[in-house]
TORVOFI-778270 format. One line per field, with one value per residue (C-alpha): x negated, y negated, z. Coordinates in pm, 1 decimal, always signed. Example, Ala and Ser with C-alpha at 12.3 -4.5 7.8 and 13.67 -1.06 7.14 Angstrom:
BEGIN
X (-1230.0,-1367.0)
Y (+450.0,+106.0)
Z (+780.0,+714.0)
//
This chain:
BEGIN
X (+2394.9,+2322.1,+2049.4,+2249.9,+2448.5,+2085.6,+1941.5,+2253.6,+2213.3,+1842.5,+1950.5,+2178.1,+1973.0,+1692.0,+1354.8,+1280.6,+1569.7,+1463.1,+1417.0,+964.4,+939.2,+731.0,+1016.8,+1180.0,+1397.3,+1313.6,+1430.3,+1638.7,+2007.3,+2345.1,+2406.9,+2606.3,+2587.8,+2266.4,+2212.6,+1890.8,+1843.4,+1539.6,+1638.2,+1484.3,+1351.2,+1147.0,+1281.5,+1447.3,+1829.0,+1972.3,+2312.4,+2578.1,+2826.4,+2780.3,+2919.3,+3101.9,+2880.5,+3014.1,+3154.5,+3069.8,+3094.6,+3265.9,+3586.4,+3854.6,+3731.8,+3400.4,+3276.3,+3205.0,+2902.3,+2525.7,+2230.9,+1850.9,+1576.0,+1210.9,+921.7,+744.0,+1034.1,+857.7,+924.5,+1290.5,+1477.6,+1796.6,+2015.5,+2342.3,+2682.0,+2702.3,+3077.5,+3264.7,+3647.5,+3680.0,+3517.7,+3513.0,+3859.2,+4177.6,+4415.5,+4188.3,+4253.7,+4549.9,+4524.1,+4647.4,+4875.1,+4918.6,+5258.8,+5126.8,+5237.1,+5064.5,+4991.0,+4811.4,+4673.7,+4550.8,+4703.2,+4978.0,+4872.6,+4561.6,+4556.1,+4564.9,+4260.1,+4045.5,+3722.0,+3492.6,+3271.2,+2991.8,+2906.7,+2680.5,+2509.4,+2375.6,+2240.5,+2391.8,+2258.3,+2200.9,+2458.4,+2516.5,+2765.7,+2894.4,+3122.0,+3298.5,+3587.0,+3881.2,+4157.4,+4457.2,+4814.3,+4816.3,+5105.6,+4992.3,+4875.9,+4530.5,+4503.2,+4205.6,+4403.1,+4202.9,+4081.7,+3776.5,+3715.7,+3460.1,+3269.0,+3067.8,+2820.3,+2954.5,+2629.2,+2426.2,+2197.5,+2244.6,+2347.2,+2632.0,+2897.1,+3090.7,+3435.1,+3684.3,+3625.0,+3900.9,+4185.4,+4246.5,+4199.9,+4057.7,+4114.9,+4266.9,+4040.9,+3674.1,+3315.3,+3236.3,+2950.7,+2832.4,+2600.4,+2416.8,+2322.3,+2009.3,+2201.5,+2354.3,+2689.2,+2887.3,+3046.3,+3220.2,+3234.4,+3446.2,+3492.4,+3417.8,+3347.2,+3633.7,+3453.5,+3601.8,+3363.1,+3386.6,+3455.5,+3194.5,+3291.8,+3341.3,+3674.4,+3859.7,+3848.5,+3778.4,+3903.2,+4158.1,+4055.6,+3873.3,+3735.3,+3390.9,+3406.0,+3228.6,+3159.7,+3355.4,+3303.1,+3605.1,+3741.0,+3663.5,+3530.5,+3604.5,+3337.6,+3266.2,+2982.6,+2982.8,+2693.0,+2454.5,+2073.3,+1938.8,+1638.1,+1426.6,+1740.9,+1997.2,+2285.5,+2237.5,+2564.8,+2523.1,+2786.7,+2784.7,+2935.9,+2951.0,+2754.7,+3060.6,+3026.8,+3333.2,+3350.3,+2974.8,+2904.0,+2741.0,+2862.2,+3059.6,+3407.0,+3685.6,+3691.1,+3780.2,+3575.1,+3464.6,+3335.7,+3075.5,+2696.6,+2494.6,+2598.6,+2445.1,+2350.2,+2475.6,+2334.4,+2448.1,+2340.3,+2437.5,+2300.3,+2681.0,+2808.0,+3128.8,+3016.8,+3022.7,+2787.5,+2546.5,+2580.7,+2563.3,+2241.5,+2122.7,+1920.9,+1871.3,+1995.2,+2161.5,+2098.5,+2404.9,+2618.5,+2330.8,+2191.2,+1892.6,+1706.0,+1278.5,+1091.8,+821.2,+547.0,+818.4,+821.9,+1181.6,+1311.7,+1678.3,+1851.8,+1994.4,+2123.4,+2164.0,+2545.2,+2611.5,+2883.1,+2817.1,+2454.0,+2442.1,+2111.9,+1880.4,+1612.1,+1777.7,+2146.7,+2279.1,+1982.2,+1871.1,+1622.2,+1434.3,+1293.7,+1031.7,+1165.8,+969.0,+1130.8,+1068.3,+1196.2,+1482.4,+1560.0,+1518.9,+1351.7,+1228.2,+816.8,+608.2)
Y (+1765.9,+1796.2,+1665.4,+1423.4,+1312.4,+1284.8,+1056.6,+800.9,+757.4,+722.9,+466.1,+291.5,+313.6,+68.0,+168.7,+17.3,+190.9,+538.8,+745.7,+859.2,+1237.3,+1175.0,+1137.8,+1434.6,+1603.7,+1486.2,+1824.1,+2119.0,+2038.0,+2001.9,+1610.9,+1357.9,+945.0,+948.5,+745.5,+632.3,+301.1,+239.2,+268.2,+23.6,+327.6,+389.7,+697.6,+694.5,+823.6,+1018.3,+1116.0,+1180.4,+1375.7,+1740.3,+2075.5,+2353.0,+2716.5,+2898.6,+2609.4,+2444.5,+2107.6,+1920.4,+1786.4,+2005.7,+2042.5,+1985.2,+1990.0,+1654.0,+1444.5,+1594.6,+1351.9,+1422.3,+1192.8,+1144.6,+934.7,+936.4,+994.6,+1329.9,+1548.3,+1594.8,+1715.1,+1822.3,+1678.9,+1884.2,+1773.4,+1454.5,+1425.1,+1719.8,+1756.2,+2036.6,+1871.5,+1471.0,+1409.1,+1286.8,+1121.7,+1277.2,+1615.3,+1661.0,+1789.0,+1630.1,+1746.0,+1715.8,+1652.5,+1336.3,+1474.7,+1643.5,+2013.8,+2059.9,+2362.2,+2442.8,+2815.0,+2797.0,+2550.5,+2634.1,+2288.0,+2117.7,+1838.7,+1745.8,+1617.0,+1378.7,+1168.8,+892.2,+825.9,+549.5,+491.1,+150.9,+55.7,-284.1,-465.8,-129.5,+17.0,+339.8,+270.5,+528.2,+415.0,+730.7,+827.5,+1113.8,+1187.3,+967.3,+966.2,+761.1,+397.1,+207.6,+251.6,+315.3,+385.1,+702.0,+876.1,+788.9,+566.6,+432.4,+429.5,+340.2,+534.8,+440.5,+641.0,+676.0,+685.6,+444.0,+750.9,+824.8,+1148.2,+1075.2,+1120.0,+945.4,+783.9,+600.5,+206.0,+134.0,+381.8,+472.4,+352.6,+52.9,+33.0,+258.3,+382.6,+477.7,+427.7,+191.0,+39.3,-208.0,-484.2,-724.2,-1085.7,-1273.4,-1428.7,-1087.9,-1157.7,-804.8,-739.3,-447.0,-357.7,-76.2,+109.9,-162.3,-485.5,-558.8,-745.2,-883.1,-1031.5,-786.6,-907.0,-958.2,-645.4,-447.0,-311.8,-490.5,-756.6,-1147.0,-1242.0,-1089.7,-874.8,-1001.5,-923.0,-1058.8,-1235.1,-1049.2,-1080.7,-786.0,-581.1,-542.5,-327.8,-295.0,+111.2,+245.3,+123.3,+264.6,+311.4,-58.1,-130.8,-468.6,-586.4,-919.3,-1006.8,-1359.0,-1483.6,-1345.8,-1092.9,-782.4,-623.0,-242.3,-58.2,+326.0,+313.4,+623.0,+519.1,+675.2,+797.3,+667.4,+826.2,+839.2,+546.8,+488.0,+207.4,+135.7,+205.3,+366.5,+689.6,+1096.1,+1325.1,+1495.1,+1159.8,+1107.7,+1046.0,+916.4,+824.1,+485.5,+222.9,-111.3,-459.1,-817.7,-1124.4,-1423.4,-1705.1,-1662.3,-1325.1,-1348.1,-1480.9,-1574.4,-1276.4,-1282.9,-1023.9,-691.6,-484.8,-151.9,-97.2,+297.8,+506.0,+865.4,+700.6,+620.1,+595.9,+496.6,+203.2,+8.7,-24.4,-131.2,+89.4,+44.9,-125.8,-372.3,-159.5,-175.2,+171.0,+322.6,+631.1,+869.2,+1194.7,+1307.8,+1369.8,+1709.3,+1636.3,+1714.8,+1811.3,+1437.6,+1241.3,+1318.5,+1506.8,+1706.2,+1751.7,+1712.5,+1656.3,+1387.4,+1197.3,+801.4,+573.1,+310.3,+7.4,-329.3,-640.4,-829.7,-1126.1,-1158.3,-724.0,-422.9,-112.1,+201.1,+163.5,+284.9)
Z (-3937.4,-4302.2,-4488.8,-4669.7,-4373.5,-4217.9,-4492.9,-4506.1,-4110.2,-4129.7,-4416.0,-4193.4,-3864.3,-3777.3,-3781.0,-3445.4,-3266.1,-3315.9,-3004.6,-3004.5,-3021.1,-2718.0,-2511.0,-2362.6,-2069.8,-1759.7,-1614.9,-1736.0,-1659.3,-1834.4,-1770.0,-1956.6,-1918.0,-1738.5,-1475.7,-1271.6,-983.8,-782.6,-402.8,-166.1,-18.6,-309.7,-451.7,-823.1,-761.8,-1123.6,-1144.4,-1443.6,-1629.1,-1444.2,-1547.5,-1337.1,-1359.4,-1683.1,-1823.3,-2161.2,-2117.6,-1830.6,-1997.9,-1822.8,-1490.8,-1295.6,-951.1,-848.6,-826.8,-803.3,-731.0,-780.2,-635.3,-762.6,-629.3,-981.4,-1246.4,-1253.8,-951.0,-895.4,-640.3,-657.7,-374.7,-430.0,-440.8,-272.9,-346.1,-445.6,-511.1,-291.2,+30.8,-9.9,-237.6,-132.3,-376.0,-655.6,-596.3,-806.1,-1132.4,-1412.0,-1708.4,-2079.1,-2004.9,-1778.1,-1432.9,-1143.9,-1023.1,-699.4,-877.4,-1213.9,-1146.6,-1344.4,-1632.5,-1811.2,-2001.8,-1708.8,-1628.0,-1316.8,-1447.9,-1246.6,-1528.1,-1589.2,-1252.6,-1127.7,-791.7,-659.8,-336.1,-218.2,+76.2,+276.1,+116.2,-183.8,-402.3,-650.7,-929.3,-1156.5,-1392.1,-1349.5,-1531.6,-1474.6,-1647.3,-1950.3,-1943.8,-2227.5,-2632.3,-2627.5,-2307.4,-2223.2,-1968.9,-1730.3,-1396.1,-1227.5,-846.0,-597.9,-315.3,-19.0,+179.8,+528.9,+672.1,+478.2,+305.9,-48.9,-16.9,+141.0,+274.1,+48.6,+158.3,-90.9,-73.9,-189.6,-120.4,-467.8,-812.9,-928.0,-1263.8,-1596.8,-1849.7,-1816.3,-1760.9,-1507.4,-1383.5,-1079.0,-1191.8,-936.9,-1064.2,-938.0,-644.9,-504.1,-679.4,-764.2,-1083.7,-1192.4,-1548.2,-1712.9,-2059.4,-2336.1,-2133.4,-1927.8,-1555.6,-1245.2,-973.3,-655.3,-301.7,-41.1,+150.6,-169.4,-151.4,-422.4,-671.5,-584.0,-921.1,-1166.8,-1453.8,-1801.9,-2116.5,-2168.5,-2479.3,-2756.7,-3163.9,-3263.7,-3535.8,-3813.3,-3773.3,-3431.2,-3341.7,-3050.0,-2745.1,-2418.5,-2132.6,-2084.4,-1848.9,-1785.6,-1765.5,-1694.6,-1846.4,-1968.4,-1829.1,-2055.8,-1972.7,-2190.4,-2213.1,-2313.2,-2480.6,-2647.8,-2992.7,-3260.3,-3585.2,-3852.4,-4185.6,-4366.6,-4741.8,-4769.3,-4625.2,-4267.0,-3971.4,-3694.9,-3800.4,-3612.6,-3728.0,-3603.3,-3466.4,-3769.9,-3910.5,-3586.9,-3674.0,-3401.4,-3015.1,-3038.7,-2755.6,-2864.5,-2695.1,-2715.7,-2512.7,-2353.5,-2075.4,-1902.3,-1770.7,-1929.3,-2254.1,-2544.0,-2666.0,-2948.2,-3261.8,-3144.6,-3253.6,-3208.8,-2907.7,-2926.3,-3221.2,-3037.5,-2737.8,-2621.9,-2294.7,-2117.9,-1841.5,-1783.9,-1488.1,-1407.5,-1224.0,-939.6,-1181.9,-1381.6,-1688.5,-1834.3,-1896.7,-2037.3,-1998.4,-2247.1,-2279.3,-2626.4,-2774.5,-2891.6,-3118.7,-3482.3,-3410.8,-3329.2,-3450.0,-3114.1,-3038.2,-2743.4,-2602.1,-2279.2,-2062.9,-1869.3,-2011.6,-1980.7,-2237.5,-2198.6,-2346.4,-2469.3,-2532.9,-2856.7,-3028.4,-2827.8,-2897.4,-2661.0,-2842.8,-2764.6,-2693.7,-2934.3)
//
């Protein structure tokens, strides 16, 4: 990122969002959209956005799902693939095309996708979820070319093994999260704040499809990695949203690639799960694509990864990472 490009975001950014130089890696791993829940067992579970061996990045193709667990958010230990495309898949196994059809190999097409992304695991009851992304034909204008699914732990544990709950996909686009109210009520939220309720034996939806009802921006950006907190009795609906600079200027605008600032995390509120929301506000600047959780002692803490597109505004890229957060005035903020 350039200096100037540097100053107008730091013009643009608030003060109180800015990610402490004290925070840093939690280990040494290529991860995306990291992910951490407190089991009732009392170990922290991580997952995320994983990379094949040799690869880049994991956009084309990855393995599957990896899971570490820590007592202390310090000592991690790295659980292996808990769900892997080679061992656990079935419908998912194909491989998807530019052309929008299917190969059962990626032999003889080079271009062609199979990418497992953003997943999330919850414990439910005695259950381990695991919500994720893949790549998924695309029907519709602005649709990601994608779908979301759902996976339960065939014998209760967290590593697995994980079955399909649902027999194939739940929903098109991406990012999808579970969220579990106060009174044990399921929710499942995907790309930019689209909910239905989940049935009691989680293997559908008890209620058709919505949008939550948000104050959108205008234009509206594009908005993804919806996920949700409750706190002092408000929902806190999380979204990851790139902070643009549009001719010099710096906000969130839709915008290309070349345009992208900061990978922000984005929060509004509400007393009703499916809104109306408050004004968004900027939770964590290059914090984005990230979810909430407390740990053992109460203290509120958020995920993050760092973006590297554009030399994105954070202070590392593509490793997992957790940020003490402290609520004020109505606001979640990094702790300082």
């Amino acid at each position: 990122m350039t200096e100037e490009r540097r100053r107008m975001l730091m013009d643009f950014a608030d003060p109180a969002s800015l990610i402490p130089e004290s925070v840093t890696p939690l280990f040494d791993y290529w991860i995306r959209d990291t992910h951490i829940a407190l089991g009732q067992d009392g170990f922290y579970y991580l997952t995320g956005t994983t990379r094949s061996e040799g690869e880049e990045a994991a956009f084309r193709f990855n393995d599957g799902i990896r899971l570490w667990r820590s007592p202390d958010l310090k000592k991690w230990e790295d659980l292996g693939l808990v769900w892997s495309f080679e061992r656990d898949a079935t419908w998912q196994k194909v491989w998807y095309t530019e052309m929008g059809g299917w190969k059962e190999s990626c032999a003889d097409d080079p271009k062609a996708h199979r990418a497992l992304y953003a997943p999330e695991i919850q414990q439910i009851g005695g259950d381990y979820y695991i919500t994720a992304s893949i790549n998924w034909p695309k029907q519709e204008v602005g649709d990601e070319g994608s779908c979301t699914f759902l996976l339960k732990s065939a014998s209760g544990r967290p590593e697995g093994p994980y079955v399909d709950a649902h027999g194939g996909p739940l929903t098109r686009r991406i990012d999808s999260s579970l969220f579990i109210d106060d009174d044990g009520t399921v929710y499942y939220l995907w790309q930019d704040g689209r909910i239905a309720r989940m049935r009691r034996d989680m293997k559908g939806f008890a209620e058709d499809p919505r949008w939550i009802v948000q104050q959108h921006y205008n234009p509206e950006p594009y908005c993804e990695g919806v996920s949700m907190f409750k706190h002092d009795g408000l929902y806190h609906l999380i979204l990851a949203i790139w902070t643009m600079d549009e001719g010099g200027r710096a906000g969130y605008f839709p915008g290309s690639r070349e345009q992208k600032l900061s990978y922000d995390c984005v929060i509004a509120t509400s007393r009703n799960i499916y809104g109306p929301y408050s004004e968004r506000y900027t939770a964590i600047t290059g914090g984005g694509h990230n979810t909430i959780f407390r740990d053992k002692e109460g203290r509120i803490l958020a995920t993050m990864f760092g973006n590297p597109v554009n030399d994105s505004f954070a202070p590392f890229y593509a490793r997992p990472a957790a940020i003490e957060m402290e609520y004020r005035d109505g606001r979640l903020h990094p702790k300082r």
